[in-house]
MITORRO-792124 format. One record per residue (C-alpha): y, x, z. Coordinates in pm, 1 decimal. Each point is the difference from the previous one (the first is absolute). Layout:
<nodes>
<node><yy>Y</yy><xx>X</xx><zz>Z</zz></node>
...
</nodes>
This chain:
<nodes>
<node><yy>-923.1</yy><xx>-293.8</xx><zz>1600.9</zz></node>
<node><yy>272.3</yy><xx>-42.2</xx><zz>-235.6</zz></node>
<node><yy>35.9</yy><xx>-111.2</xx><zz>-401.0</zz></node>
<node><yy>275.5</yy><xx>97.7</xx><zz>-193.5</zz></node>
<node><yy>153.0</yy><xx>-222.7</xx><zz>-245.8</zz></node>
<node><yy>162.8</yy><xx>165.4</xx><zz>-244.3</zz></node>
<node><yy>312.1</yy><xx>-93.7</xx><zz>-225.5</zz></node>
<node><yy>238.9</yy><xx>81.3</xx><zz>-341.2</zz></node>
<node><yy>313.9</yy><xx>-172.3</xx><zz>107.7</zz></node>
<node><yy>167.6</yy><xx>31.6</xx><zz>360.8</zz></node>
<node><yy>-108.4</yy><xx>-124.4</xx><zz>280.2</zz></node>
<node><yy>209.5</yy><xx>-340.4</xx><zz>146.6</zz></node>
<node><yy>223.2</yy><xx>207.3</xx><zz>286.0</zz></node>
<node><yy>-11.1</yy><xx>-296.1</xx><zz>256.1</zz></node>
<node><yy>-417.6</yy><xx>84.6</xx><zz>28.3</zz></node>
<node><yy>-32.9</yy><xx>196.8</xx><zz>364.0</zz></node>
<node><yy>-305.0</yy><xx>142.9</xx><zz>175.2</zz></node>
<node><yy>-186.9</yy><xx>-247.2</xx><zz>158.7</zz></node>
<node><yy>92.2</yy><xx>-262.4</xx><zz>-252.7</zz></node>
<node><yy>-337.6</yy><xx>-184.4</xx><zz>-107.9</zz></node>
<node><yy>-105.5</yy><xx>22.1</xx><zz>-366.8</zz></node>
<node><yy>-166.7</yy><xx>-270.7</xx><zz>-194.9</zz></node>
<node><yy>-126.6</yy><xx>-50.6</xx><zz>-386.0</zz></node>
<node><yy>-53.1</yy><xx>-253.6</xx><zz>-231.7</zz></node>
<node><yy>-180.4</yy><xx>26.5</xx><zz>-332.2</zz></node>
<node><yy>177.7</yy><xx>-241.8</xx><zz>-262.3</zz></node>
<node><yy>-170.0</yy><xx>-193.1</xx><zz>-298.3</zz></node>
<node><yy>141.7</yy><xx>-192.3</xx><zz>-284.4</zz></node>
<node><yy>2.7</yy><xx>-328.1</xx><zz>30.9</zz></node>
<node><yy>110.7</yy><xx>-207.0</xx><zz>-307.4</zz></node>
<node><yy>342.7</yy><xx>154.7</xx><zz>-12.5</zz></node>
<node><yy>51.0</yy><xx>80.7</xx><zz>363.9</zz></node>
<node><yy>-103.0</yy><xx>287.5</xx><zz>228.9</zz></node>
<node><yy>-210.3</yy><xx>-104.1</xx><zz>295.4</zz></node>
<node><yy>-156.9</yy><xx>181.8</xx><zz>298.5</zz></node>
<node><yy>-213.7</yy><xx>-63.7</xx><zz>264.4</zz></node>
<node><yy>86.8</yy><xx>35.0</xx><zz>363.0</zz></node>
<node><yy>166.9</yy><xx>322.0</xx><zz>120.8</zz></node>
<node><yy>-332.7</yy><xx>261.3</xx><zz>115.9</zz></node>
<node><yy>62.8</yy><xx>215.9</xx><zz>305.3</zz></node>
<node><yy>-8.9</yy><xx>357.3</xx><zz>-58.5</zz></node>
<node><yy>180.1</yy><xx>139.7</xx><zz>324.6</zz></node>
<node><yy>261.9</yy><xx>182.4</xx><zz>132.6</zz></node>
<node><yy>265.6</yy><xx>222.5</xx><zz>-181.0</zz></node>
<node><yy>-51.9</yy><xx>377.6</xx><zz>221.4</zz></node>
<node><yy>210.9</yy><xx>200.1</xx><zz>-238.7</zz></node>
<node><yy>210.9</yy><xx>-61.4</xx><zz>-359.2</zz></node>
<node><yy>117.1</yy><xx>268.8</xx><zz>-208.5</zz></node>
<node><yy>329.3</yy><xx>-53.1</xx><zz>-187.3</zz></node>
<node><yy>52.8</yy><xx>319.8</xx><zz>-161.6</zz></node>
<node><yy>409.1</yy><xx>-116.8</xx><zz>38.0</zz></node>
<node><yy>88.7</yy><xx>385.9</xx><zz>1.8</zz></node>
<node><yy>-245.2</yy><xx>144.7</xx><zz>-302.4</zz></node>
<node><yy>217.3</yy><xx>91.1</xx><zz>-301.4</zz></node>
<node><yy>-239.4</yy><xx>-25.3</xx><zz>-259.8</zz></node>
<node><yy>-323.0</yy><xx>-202.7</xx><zz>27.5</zz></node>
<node><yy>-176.8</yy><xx>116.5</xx><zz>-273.2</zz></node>
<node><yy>-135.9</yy><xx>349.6</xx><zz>-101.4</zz></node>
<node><yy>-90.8</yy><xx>103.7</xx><zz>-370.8</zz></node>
<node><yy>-183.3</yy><xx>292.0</xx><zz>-85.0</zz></node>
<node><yy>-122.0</yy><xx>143.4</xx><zz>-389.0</zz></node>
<node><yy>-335.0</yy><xx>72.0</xx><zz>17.7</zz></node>
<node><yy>-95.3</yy><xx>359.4</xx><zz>-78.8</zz></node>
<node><yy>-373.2</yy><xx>-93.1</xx><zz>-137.5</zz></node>
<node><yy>-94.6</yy><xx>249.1</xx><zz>304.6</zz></node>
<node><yy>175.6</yy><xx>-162.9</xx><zz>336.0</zz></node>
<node><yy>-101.7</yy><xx>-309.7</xx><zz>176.3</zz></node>
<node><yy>152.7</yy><xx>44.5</xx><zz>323.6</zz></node>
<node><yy>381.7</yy><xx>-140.4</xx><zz>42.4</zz></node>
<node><yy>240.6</yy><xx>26.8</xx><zz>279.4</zz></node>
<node><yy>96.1</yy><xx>-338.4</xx><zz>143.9</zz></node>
<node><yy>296.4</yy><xx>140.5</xx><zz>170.2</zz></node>
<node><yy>291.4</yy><xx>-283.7</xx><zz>-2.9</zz></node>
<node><yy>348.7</yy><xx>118.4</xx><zz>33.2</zz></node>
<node><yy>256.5</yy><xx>-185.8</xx><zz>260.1</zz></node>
<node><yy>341.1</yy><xx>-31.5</xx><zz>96.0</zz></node>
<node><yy>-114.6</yy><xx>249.8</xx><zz>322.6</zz></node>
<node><yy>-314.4</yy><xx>198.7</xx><zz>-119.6</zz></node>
<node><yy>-306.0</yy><xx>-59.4</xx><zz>-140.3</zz></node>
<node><yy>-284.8</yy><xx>-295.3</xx><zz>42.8</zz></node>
<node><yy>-359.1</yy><xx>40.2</xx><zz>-47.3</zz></node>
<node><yy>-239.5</yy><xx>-265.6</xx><zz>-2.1</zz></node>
<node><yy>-245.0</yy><xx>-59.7</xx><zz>287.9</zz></node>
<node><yy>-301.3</yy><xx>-219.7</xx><zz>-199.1</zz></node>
<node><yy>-97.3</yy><xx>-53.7</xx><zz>-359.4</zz></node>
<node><yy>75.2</yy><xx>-367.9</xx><zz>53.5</zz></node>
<node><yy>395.7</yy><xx>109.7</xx><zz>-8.0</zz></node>
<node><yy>-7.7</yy><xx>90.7</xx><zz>-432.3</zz></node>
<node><yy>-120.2</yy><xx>-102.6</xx><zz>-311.9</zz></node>
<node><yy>-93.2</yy><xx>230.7</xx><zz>-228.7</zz></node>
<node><yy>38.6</yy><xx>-40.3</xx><zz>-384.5</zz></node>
<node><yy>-103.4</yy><xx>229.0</xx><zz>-305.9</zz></node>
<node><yy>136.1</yy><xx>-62.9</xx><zz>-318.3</zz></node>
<node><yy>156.7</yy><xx>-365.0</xx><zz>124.0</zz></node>
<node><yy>-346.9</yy><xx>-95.2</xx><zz>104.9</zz></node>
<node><yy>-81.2</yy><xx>-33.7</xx><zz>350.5</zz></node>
<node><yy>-320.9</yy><xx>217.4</xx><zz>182.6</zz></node>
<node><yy>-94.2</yy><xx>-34.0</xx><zz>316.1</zz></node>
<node><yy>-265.4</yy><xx>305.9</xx><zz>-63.7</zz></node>
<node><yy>217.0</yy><xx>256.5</xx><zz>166.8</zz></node>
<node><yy>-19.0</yy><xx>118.4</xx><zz>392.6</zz></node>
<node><yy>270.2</yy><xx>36.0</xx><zz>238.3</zz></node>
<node><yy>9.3</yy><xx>335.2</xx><zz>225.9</zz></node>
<node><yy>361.0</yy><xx>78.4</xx><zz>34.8</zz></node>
<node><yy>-14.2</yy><xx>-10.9</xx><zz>-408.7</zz></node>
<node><yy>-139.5</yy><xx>-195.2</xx><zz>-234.4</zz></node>
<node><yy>-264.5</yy><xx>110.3</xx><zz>-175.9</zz></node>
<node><yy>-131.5</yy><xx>-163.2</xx><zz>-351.3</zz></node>
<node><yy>-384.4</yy><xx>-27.1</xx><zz>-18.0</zz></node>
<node><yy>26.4</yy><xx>-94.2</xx><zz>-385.2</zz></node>
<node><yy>53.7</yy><xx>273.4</xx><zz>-246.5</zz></node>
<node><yy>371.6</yy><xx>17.1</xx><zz>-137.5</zz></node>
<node><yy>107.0</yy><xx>164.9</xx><zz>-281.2</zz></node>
<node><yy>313.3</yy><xx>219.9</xx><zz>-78.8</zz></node>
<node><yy>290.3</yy><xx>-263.6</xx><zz>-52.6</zz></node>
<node><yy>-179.8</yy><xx>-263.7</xx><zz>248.3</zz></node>
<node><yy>360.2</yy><xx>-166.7</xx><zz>145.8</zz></node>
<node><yy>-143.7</yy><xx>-24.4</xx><zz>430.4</zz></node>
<node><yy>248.5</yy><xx>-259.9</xx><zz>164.0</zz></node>
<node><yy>-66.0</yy><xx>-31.5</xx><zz>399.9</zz></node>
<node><yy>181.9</yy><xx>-332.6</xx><zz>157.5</zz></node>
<node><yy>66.3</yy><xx>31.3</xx><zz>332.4</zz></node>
<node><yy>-58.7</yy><xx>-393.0</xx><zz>132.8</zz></node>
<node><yy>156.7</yy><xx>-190.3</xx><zz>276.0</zz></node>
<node><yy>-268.0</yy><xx>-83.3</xx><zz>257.0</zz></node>
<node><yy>-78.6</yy><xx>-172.8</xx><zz>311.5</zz></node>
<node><yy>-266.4</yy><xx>28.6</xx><zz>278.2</zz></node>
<node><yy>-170.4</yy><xx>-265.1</xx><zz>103.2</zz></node>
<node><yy>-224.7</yy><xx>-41.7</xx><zz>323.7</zz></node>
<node><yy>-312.5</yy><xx>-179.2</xx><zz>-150.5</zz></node>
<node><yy>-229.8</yy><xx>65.5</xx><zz>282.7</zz></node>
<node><yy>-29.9</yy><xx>-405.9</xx><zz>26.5</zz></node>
<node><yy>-18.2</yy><xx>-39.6</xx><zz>-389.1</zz></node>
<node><yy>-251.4</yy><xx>-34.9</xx><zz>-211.2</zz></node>
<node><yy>36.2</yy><xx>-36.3</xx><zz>-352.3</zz></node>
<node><yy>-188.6</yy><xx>-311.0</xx><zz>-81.2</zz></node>
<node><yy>-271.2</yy><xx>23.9</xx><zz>-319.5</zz></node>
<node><yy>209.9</yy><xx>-350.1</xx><zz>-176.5</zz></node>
<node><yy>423.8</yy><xx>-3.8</xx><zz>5.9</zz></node>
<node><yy>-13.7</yy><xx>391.6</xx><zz>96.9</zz></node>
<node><yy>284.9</yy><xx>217.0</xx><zz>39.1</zz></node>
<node><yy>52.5</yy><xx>227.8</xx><zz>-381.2</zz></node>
<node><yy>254.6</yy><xx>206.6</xx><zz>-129.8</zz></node>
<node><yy>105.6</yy><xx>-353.2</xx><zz>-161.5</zz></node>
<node><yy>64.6</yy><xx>-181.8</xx><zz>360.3</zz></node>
<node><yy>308.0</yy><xx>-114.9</xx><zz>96.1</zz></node>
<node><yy>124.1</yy><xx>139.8</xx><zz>342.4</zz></node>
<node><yy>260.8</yy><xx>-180.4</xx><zz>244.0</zz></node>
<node><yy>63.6</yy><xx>76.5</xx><zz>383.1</zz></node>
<node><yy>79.6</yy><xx>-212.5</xx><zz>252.6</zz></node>
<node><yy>255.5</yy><xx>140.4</xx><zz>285.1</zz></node>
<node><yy>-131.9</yy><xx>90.2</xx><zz>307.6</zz></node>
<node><yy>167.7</yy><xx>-301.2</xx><zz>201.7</zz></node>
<node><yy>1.8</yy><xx>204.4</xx><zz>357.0</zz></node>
<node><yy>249.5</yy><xx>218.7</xx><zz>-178.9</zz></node>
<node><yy>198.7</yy><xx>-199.0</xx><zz>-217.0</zz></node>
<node><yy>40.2</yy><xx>-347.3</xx><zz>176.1</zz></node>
<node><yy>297.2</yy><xx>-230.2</xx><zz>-144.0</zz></node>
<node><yy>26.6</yy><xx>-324.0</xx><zz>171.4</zz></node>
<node><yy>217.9</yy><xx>-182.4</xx><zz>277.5</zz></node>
<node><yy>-142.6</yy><xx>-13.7</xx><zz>353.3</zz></node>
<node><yy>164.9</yy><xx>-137.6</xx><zz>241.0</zz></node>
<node><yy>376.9</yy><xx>-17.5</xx><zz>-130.5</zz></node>
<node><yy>197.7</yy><xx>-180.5</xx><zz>-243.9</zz></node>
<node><yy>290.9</yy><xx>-78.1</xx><zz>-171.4</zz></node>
<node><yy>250.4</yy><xx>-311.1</xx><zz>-37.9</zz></node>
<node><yy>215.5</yy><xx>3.7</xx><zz>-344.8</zz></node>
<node><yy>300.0</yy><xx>-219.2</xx><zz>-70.8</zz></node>
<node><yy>115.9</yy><xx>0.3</xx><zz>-363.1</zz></node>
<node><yy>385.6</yy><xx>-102.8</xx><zz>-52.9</zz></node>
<node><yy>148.1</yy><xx>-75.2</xx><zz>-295.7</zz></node>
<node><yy>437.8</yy><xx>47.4</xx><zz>80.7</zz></node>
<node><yy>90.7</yy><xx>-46.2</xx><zz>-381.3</zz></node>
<node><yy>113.3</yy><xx>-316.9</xx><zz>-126.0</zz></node>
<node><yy>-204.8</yy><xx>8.1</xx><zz>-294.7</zz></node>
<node><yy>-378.3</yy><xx>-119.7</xx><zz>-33.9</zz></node>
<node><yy>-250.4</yy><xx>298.0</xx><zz>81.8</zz></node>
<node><yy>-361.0</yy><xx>-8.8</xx><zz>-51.6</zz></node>
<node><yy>-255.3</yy><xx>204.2</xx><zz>269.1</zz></node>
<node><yy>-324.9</yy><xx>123.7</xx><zz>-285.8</zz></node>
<node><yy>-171.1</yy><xx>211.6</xx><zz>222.9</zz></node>
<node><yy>28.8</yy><xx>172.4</xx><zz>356.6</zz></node>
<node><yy>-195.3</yy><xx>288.8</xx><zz>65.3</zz></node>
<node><yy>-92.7</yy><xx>223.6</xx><zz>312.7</zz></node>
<node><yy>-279.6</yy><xx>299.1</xx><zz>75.7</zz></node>
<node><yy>-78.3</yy><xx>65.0</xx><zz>348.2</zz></node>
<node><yy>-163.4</yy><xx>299.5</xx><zz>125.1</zz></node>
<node><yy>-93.5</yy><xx>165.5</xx><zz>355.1</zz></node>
<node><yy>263.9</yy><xx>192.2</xx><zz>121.3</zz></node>
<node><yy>-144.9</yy><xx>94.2</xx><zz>334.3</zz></node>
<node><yy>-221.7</yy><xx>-100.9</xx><zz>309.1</zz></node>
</nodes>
């Protein structure tokens, strides 16, 4: 099983299959933002970027006669057509619908008339495994959510084990010199 989460702006490029995905639903409190703990949804199994498509939206003139549109989106290499109806938003007019169907085109079930402006967004998305979720009935997961990830640490493991390092600062002017801050990142270089 699988949800897809779907999203306007890019997608943060350190997120990686297998990463775990979490949300929080926030309230106004007073004049701050608060949340409740992080829930669980599961593991990321696929993200679409669209890094290559050209153009990410489509705009058609409605004919008063046509509701099916092509949602064929040009790249640097080709061509990319979306797998799911999760992937775009469809507007008419400015106004979003989501009374269309997705089968290889888009297809409006509400009537349009000649000069109806039809604007397809292709979204960024990711795929979750939520075969352990379940979307509790209070502080559910909406389209209002908001999602963070958590690395998957047998993957991406930063920490010392087992070695170290001795420093010795020396100062070889014969002025005073003040030391503000000293910094170092260590990471696993191999086994």
């Amino acid at each position: 099983m699988a949800i897809i989460l779907t999203f306007q702006n890019q997608i943060n490029v350190s997120l990686q299959k297998k990463d775990n995905i979490y949300y929080n639903n926030t309230a106004l409190l007073g004049w701050y933002q608060t949340s409740s703990d992080p829930q669980f949804v599961g593991g990321v199994i696929d993200i679409k970027r669209h890094y290559n498509v050209l153009n990410k939206e489509l705009s058609y003139i409605a004919d008063g006669v046509t509701t099916e549109f092509n949602v064929i989106f040009q790249t640097y290499d080709g061509q990319y057509q979306p797998s799911s109806a999760e992937e775009l938003q469809v507007y008419i007019n400015n106004v979003e619908t989501t009374n269309f169907t997705f089968l290889g085109t888009v297809t409006i079930n509400d009537p349009l008339v000649s000069g109806d402006v039809v604007s397809i967004n292709l979204l960024y998305s990711i795929n979750v495994d939520d075969s352990s979720f379940t979307n509790p009935i209070t502080n559910s997961l909406t389209n209002s959510s908001f999602i963070s990830f958590l690395k998957n640490n047998q993957v991406n493991k930063k920490s010392v084990k087992g070695y170290y390092a001795e420093v010795k600062f020396v100062n070889n002017s014969k002025e005073k010199a003040e030391l503000f801050s000293v910094g170092s990142e260590i990471s696993e270089s191999s086994k």
